[in-house]
MDAnalysis code that builds the backbone (N, CA, C; Angstrom):
import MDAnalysis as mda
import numpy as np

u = mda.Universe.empty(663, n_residues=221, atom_resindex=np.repeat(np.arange(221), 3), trajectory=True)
u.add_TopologyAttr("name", ["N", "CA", "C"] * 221)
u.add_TopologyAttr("resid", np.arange(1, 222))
u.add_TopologyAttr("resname", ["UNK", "UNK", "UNK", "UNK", "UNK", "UNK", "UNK", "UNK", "UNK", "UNK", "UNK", "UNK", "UNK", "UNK", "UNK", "UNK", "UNK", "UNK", "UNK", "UNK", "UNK", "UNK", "UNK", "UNK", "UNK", "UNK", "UNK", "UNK", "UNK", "UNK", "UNK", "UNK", "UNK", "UNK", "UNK", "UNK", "UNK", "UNK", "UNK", "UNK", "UNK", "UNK", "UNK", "UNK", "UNK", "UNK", "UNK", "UNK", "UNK", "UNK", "UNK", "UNK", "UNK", "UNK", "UNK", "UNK", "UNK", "UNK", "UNK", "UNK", "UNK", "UNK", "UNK", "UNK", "UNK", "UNK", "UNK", "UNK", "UNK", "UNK", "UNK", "UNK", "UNK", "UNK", "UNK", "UNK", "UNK", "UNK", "UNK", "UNK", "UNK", "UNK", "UNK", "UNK", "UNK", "UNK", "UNK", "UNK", "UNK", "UNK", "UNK", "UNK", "UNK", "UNK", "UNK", "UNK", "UNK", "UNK", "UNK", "UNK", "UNK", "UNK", "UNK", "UNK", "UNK", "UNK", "UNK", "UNK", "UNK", "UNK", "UNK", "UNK", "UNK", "UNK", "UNK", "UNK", "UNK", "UNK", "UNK", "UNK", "UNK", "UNK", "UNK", "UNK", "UNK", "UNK", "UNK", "UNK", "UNK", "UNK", "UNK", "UNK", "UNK", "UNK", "UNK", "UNK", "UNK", "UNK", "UNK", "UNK", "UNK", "UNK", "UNK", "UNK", "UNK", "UNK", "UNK", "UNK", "UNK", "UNK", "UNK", "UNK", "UNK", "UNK", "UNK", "UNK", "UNK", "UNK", "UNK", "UNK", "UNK", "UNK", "UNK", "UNK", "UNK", "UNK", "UNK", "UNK", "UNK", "UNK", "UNK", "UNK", "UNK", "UNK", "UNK", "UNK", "UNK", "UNK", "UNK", "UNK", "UNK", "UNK", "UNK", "UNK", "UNK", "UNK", "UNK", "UNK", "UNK", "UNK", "UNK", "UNK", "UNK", "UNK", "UNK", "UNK", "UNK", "UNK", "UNK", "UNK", "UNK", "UNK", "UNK", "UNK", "UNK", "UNK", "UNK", "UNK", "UNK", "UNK", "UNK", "UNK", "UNK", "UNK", "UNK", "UNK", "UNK", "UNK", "UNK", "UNK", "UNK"])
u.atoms.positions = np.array([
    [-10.941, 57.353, 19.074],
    [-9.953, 56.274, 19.169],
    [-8.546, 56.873, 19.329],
    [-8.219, 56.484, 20.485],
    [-6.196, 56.957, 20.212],
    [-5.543, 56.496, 19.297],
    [-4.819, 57.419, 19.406],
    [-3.641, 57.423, 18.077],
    [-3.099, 56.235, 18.378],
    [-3.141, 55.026, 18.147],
    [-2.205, 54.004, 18.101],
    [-1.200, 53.417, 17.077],
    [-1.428, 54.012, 15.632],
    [-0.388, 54.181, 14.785],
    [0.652, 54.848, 14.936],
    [0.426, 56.179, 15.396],
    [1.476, 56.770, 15.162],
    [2.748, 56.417, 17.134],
    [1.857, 55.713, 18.043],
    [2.067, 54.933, 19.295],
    [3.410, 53.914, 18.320],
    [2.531, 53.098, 17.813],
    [3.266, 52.002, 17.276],
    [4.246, 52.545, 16.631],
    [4.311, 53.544, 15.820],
    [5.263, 53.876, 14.872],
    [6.722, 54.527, 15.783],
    [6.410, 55.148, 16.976],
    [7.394, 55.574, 18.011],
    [7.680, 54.553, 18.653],
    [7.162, 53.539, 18.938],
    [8.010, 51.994, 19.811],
    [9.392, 51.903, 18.944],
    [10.375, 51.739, 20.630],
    [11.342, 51.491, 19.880],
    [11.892, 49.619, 19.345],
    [10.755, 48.700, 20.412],
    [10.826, 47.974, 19.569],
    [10.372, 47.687, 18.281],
    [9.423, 48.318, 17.503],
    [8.942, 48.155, 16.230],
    [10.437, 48.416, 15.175],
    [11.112, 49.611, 15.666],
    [12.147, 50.523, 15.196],
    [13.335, 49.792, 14.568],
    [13.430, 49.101, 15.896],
    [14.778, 48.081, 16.484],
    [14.831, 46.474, 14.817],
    [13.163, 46.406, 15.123],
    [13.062, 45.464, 14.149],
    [13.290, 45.587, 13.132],
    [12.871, 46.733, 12.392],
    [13.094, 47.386, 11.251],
    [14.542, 47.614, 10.894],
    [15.429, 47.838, 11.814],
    [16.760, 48.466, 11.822],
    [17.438, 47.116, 11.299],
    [16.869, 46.172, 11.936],
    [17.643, 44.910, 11.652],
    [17.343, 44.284, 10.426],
    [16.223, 44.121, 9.574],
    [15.621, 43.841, 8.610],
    [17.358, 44.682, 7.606],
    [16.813, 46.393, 7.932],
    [17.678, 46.698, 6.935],
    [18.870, 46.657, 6.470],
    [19.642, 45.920, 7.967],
    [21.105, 45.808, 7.959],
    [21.464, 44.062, 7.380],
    [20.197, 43.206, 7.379],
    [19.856, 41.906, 7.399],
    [19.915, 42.155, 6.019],
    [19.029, 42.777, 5.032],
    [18.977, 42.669, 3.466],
    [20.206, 43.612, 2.697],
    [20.869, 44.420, 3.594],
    [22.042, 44.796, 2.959],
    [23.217, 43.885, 3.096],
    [23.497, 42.971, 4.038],
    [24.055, 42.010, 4.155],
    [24.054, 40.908, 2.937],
    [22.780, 40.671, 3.073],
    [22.156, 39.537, 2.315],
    [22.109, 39.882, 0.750],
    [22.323, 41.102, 0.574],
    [22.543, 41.494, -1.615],
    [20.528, 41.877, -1.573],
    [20.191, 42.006, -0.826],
    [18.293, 41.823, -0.968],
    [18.461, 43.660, -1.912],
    [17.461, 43.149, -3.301],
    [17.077, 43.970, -4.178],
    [16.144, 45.837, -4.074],
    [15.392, 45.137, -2.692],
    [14.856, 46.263, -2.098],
    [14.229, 45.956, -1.136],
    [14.318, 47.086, 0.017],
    [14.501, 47.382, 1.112],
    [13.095, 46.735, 1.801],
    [12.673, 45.893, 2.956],
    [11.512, 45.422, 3.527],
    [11.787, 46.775, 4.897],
    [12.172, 47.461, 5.302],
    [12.489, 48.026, 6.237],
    [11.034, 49.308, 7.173],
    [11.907, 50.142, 7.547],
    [11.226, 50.985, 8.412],
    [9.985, 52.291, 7.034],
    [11.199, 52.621, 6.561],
    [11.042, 53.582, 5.619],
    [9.768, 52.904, 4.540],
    [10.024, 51.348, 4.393],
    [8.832, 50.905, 3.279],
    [7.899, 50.889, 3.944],
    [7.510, 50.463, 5.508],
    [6.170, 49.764, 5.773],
    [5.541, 51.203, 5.831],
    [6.467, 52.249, 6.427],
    [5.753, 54.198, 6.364],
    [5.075, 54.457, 5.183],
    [5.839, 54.434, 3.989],
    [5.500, 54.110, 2.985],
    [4.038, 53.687, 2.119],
    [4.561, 52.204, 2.485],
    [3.007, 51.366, 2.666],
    [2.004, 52.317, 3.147],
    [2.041, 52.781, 4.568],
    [1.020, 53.457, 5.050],
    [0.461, 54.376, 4.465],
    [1.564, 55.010, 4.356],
    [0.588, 56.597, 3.760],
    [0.016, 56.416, 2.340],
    [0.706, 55.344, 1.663],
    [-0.197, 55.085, 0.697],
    [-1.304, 54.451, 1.074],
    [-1.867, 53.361, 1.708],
    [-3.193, 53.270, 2.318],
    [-3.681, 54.466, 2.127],
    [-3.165, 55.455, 3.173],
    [-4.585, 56.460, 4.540],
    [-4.638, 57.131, 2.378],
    [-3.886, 57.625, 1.050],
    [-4.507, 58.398, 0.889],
    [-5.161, 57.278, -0.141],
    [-5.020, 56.266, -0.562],
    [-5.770, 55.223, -1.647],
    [-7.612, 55.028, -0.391],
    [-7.575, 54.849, 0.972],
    [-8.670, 54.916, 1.535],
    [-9.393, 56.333, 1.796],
    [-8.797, 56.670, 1.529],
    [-9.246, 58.114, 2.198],
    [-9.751, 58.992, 0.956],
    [-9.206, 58.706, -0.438],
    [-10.059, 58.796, -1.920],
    [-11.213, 57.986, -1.798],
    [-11.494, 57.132, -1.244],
    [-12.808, 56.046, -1.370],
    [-13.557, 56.305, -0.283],
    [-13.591, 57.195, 0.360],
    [-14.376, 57.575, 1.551],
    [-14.513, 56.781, 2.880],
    [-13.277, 56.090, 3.382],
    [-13.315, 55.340, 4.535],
    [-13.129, 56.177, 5.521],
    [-13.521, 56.327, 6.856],
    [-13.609, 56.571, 7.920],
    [-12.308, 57.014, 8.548],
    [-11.884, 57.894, 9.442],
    [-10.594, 57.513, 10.402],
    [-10.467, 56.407, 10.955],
    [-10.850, 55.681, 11.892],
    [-10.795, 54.468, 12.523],
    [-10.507, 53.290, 11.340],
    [-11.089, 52.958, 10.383],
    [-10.742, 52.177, 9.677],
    [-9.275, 52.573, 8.822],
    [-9.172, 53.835, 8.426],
    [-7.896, 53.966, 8.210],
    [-6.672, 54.133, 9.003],
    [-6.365, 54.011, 10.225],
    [-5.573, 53.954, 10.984],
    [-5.574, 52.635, 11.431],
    [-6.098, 51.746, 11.373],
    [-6.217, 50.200, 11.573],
    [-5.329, 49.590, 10.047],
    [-5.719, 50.380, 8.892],
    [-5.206, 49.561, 7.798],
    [-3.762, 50.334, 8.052],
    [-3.680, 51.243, 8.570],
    [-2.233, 51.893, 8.947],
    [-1.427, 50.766, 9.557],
    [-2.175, 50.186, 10.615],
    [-1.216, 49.715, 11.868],
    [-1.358, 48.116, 10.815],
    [-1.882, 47.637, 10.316],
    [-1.310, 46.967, 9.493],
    [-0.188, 46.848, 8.455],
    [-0.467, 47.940, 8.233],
    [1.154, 48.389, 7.249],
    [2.018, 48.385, 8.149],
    [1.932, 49.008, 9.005],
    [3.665, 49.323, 10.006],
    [3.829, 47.933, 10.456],
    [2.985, 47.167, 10.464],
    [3.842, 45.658, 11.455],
    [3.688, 44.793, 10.046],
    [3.495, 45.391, 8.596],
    [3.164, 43.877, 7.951],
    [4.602, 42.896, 7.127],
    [5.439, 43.772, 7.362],
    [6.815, 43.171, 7.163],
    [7.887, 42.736, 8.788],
    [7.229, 42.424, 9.826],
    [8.115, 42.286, 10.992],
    [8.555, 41.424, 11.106],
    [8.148, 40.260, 9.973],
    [8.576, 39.002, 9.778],
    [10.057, 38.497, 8.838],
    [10.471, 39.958, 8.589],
    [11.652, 39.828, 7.234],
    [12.594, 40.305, 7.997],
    [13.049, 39.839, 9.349],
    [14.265, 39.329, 10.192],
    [14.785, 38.507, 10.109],
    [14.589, 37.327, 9.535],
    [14.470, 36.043, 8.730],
    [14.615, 35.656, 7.081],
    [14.288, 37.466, 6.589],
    [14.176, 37.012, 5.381],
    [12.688, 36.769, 4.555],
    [12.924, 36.904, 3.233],
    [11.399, 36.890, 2.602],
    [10.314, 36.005, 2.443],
    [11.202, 34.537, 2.656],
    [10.759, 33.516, 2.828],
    [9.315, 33.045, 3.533],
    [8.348, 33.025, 3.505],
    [7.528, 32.873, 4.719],
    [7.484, 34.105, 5.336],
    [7.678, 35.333, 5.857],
    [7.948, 36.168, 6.266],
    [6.357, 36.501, 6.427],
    [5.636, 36.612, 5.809],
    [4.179, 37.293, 6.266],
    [3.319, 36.558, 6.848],
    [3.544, 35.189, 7.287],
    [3.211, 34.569, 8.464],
    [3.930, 34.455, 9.863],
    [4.869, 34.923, 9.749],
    [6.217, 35.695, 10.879],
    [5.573, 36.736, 11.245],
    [5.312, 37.770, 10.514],
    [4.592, 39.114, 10.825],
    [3.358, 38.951, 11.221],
    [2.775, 37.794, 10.844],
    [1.309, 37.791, 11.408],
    [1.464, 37.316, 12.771],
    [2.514, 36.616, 13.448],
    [2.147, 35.535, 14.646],
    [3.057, 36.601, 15.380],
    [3.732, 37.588, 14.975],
    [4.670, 38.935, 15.909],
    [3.293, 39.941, 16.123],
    [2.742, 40.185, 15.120],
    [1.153, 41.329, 14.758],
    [0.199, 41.021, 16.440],
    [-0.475, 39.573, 16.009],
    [-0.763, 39.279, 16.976],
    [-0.553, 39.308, 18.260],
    [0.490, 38.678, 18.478],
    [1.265, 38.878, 20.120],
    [1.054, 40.464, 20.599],
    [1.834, 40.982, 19.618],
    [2.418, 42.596, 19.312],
    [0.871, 42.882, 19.984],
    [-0.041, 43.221, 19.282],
    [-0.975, 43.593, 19.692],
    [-2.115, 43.482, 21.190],
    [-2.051, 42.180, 20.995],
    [-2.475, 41.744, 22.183],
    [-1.866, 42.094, 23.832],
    [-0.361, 42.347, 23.271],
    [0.374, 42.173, 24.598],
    [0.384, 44.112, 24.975],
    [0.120, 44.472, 24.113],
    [0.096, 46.092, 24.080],
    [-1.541, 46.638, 24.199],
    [-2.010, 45.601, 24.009],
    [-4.065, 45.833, 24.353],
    [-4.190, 46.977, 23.612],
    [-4.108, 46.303, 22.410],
    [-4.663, 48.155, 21.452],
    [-5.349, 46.679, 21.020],
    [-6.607, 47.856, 21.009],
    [-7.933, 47.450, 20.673],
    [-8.514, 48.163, 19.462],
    [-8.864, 47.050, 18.533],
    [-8.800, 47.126, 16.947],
    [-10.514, 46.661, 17.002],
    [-11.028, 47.487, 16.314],
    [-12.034, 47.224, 15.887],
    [-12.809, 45.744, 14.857],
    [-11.286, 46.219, 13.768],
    [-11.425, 45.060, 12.730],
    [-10.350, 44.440, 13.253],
    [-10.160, 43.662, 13.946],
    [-8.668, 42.582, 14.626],
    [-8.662, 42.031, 13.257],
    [-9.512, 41.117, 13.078],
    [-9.255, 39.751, 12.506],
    [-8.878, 40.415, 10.847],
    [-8.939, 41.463, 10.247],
    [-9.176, 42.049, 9.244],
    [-7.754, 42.463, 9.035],
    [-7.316, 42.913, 9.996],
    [-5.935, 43.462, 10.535],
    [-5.079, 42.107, 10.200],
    [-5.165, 41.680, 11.322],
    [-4.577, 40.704, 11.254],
    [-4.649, 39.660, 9.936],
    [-5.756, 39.106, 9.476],
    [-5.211, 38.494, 8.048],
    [-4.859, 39.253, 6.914],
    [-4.746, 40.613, 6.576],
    [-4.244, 41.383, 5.807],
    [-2.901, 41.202, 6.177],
    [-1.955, 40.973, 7.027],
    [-0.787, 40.878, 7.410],
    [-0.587, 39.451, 6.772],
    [-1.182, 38.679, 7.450],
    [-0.859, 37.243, 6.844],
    [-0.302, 36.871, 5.817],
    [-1.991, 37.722, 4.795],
    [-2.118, 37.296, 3.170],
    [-1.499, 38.262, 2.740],
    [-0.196, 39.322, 3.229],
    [-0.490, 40.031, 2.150],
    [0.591, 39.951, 0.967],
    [0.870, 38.593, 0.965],
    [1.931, 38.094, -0.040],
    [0.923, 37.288, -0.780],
    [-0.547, 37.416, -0.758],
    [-1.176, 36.369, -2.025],
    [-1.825, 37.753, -2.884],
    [-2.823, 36.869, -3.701],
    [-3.711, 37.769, -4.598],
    [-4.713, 38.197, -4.044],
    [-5.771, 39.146, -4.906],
    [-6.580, 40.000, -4.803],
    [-8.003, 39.485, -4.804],
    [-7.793, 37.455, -4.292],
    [-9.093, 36.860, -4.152],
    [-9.757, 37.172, -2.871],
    [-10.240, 38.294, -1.961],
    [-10.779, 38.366, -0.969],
    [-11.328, 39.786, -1.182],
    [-12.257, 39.502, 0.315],
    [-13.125, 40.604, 0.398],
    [-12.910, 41.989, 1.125],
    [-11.739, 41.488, 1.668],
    [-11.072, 42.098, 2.606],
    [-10.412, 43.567, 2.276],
    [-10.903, 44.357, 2.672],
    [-10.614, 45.813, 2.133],
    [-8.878, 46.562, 2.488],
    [-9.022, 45.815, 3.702],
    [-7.367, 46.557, 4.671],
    [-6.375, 45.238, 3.698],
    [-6.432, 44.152, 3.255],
    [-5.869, 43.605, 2.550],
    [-5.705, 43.768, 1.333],
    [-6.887, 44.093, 0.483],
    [-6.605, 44.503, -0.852],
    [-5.652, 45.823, -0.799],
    [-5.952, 46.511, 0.016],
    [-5.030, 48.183, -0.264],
    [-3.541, 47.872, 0.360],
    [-3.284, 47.047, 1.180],
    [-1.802, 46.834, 1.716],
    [-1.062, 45.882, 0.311],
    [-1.878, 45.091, -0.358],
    [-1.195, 44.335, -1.193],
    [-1.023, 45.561, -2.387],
    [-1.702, 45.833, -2.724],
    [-1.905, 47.560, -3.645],
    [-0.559, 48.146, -3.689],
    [-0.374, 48.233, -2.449],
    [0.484, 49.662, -1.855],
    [1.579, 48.798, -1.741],
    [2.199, 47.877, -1.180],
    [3.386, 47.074, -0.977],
    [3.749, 47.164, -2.494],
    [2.647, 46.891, -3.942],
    [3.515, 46.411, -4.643],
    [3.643, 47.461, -5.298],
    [2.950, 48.631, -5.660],
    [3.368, 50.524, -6.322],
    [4.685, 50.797, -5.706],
    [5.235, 50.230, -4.365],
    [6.507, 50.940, -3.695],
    [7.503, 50.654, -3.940],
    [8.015, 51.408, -5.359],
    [8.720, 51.343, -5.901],
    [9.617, 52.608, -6.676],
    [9.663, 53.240, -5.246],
    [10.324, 54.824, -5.508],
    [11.797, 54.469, -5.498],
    [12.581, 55.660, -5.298],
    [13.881, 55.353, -5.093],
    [14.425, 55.058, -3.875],
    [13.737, 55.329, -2.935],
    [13.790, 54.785, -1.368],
    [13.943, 53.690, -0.940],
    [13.409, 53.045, -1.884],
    [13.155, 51.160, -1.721],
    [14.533, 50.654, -1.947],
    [14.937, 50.794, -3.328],
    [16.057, 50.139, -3.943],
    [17.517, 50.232, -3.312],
    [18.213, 49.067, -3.490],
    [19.220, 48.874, -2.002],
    [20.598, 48.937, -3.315],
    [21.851, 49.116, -2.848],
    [22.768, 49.345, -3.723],
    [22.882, 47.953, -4.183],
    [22.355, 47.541, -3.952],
    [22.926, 45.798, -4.781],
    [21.662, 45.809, -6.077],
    [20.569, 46.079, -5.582],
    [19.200, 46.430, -6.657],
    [19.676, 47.353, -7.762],
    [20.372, 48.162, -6.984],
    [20.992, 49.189, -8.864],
    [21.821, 48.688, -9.046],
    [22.405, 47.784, -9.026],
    [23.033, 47.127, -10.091],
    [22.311, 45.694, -10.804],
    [21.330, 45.576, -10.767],
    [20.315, 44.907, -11.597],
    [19.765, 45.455, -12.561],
    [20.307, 44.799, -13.736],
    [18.960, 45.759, -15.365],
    [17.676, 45.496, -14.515],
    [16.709, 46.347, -14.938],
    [15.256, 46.289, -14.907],
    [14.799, 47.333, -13.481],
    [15.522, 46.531, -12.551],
    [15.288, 47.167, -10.957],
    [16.417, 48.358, -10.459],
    [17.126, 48.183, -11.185],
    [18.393, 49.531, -11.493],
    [17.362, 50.800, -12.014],
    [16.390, 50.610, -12.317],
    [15.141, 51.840, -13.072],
    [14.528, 52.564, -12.017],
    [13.871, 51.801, -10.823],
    [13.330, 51.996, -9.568],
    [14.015, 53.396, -8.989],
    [15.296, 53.329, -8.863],
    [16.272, 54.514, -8.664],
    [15.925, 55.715, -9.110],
    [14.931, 55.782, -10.310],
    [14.427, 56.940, -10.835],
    [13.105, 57.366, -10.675],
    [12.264, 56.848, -10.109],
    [11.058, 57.066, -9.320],
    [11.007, 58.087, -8.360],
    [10.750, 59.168, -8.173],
    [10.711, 60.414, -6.952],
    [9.663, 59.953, -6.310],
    [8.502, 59.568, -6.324],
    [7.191, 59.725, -5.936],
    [6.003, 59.214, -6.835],
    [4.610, 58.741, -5.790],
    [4.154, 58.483, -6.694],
    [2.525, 58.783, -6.528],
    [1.816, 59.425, -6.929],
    [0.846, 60.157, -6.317],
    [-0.897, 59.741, -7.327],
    [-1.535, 59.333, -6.216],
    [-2.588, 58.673, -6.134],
    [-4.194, 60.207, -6.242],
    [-5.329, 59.153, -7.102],
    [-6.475, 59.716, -6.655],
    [-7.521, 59.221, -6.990],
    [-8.660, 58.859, -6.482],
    [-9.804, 58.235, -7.236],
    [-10.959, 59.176, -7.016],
    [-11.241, 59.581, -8.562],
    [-12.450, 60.354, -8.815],
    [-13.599, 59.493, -9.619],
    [-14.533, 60.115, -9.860],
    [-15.548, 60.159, -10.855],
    [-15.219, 58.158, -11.374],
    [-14.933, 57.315, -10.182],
    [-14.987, 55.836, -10.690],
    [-13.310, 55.772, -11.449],
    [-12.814, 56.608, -11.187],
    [-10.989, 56.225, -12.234],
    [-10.597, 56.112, -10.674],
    [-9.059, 55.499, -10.762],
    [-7.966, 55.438, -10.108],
    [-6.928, 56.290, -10.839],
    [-6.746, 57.361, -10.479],
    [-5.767, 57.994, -11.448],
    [-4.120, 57.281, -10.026],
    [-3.286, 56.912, -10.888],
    [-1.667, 56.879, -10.312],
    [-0.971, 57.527, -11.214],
    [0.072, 58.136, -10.687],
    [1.128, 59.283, -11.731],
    [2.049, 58.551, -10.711],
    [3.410, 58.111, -11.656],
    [4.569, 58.087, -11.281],
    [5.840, 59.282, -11.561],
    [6.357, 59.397, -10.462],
    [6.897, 60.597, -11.178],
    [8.090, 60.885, -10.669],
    [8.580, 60.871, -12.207],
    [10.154, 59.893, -12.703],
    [11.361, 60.946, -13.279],
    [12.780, 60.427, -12.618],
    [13.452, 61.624, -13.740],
    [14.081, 61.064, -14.319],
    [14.326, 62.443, -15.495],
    [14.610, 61.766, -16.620],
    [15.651, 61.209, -17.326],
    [16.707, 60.647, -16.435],
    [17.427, 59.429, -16.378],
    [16.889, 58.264, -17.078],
    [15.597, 57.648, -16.782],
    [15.072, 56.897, -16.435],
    [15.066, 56.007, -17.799],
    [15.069, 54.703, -18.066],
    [15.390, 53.753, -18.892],
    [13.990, 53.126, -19.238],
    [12.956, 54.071, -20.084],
    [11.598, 53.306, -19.933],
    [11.405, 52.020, -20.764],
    [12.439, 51.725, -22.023],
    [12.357, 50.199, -22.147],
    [12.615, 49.446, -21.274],
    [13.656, 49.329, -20.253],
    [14.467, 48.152, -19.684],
    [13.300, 48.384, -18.620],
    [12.550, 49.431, -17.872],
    [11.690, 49.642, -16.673],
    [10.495, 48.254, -17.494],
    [10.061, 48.964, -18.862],
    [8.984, 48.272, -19.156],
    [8.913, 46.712, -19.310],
    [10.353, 46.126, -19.670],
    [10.751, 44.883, -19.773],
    [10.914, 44.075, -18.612],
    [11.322, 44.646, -16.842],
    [11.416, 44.110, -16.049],
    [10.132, 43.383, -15.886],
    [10.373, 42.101, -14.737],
    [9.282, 41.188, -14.748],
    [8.880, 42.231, -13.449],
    [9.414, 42.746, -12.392],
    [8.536, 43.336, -11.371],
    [7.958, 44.179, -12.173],
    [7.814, 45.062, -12.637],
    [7.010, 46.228, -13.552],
    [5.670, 45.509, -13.933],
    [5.520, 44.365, -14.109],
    [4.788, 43.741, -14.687],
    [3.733, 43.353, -13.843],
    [4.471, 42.641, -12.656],
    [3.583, 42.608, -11.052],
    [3.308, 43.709, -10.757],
    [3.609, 45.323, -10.454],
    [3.042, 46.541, -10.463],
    [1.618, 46.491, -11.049],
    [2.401, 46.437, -12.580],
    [0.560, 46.787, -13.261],
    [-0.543, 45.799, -12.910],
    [-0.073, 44.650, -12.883],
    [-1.522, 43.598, -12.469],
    [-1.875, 44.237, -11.507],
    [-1.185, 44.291, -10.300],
    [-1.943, 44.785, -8.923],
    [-2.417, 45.999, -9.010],
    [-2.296, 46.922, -9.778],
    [-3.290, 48.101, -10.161],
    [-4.069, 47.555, -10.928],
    [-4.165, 47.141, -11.712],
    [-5.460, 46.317, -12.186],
    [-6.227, 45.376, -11.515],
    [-6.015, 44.494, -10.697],
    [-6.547, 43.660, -9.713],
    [-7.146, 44.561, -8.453],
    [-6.440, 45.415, -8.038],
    [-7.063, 46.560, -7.144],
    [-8.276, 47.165, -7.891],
    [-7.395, 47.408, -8.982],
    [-9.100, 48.358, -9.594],
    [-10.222, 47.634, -10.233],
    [-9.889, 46.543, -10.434],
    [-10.986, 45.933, -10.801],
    [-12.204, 44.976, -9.407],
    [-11.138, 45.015, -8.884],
    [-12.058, 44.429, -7.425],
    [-12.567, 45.740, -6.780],
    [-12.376, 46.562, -7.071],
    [-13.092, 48.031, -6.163],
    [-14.201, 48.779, -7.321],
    [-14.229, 48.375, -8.177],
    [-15.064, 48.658, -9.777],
    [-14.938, 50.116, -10.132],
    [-13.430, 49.899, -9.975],
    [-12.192, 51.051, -10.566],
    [-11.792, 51.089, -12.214],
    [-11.855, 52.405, -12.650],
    [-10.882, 51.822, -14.296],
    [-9.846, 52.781, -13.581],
    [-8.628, 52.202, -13.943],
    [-7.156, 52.706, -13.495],
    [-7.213, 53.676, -14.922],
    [-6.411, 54.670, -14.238],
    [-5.517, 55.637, -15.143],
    [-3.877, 55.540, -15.005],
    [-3.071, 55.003, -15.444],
    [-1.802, 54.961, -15.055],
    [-1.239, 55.926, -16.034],
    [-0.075, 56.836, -15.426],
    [0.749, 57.696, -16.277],
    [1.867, 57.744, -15.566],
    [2.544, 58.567, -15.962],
    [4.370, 58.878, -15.745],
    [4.649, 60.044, -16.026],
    [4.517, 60.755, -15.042],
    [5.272, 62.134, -15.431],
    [3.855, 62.537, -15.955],
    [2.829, 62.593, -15.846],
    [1.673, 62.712, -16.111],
    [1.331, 62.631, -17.771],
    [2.123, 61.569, -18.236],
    [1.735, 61.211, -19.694],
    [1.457, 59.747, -19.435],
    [0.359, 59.147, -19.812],
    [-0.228, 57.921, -20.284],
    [1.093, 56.836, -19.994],
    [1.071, 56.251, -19.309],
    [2.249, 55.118, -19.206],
    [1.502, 53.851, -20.323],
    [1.870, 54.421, -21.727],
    [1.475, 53.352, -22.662],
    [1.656, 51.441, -22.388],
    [3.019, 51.248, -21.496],
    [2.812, 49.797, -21.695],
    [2.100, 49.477, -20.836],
    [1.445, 49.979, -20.183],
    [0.185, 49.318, -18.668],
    [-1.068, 48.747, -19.403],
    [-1.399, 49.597, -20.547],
    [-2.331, 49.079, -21.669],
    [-2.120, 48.301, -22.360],
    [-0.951, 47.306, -22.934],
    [-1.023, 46.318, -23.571],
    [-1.389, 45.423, -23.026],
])
């Protein structure tokens, strides 16, 4: 199969869109970034969360090219936005004849990937996964650090994935700046851990979450 991710990822209209998103949510005070840098992001967290579970190339470069177009809809704003990205996905695709194995898989992972973890859908469960872990310092926009809770995000370097022996191990890994009451008190922190839990429990995962490779105690309460 040709490389059509990394195709898509060099269009300069994909680029163009992205560029505008980011100049659109710095305008707008937006908390963190929907842009170029997140949907990359997104991706590579896919290829390595699929690529621990033994999926194929072809299927992981499909859940790729879902990540890179699944925010093209936040030109507009967050609003509705992942049915924007789905009806741009579509066109996008069609009008460029890249030929997807899983279309329809592709394509409603874009759709849904602002709901929950009620489907069967594999390229959807890991984009909703991965959209909501991305929460390094890359994301967060200067208007976001100045928010208690999401002002924490800023201290995130990286965040590094593996699934062995039936665990999901995630390590966040944080410096030590970092404000782990006010992190643990934010309400996004909170959406993080469900969706590692909702991921791992729909894949018949037990999560390991840590920080700095010590036990991130509040994920367990």
């Amino acid at each position: 199969m040709m490389d059509y991710f990394h195709k898509i990822c060099k269009d300069k209209e994909i680029i163009e869109i992205y560029e505008r998103i980011h100049k659109y949510e710095d305008a707008e005070g937006g908390y963190a970034y929907h842009d170029y840098n997140h949907v990359n992001n997104v991706a590579n967290y896919c290829e390595k969360i699929l690529r621990s579970l033994k999926y194929d190339d072809d299927f992981i470069s499909e859940a790729k090219i879902a990540a890179i177009l699944h925010d093209t809809g936040c030109t507009e704003g967050k609003e509705n936005h992942a049915y924007r990205s789905y009806e741009f996905a579509k066109k996008y695709i069609e009008t460029n004849h890249i030929p997807l194995k899983n279309k329809e898989l592709v394509l409603d992972a874009i759709k849904n990937h602002s709901e929950g973890f009620i489907t069967d859908n594999i390229i959807q469960l890991v984009i909703i996964l991965a959209d909501k872990i991305d929460i390094k310092k890359s994301r967060i926009s200067e208007s976001g650090k100045q928010v208690i809770g999401n002002r924490q995000y800023q201290y995130i370097n990286d965040i590094q994935f593996e699934v062995k022996n039936n665990n999901f191990y995630i390590n966040f890994i944080c410096d030590e700046k970092i404000n782990l009451e006010e992190l643990n008190n934010y309400y996004f922190t909170k959406k993080v851990f469900k969706a590692i839990q909702s991921f791992s429990n729909k894949m018949n995962l037990s999560p390991k979450v840590f920080m700095n490779g010590k036990s991130w105690e509040e994920f367990y309460k």
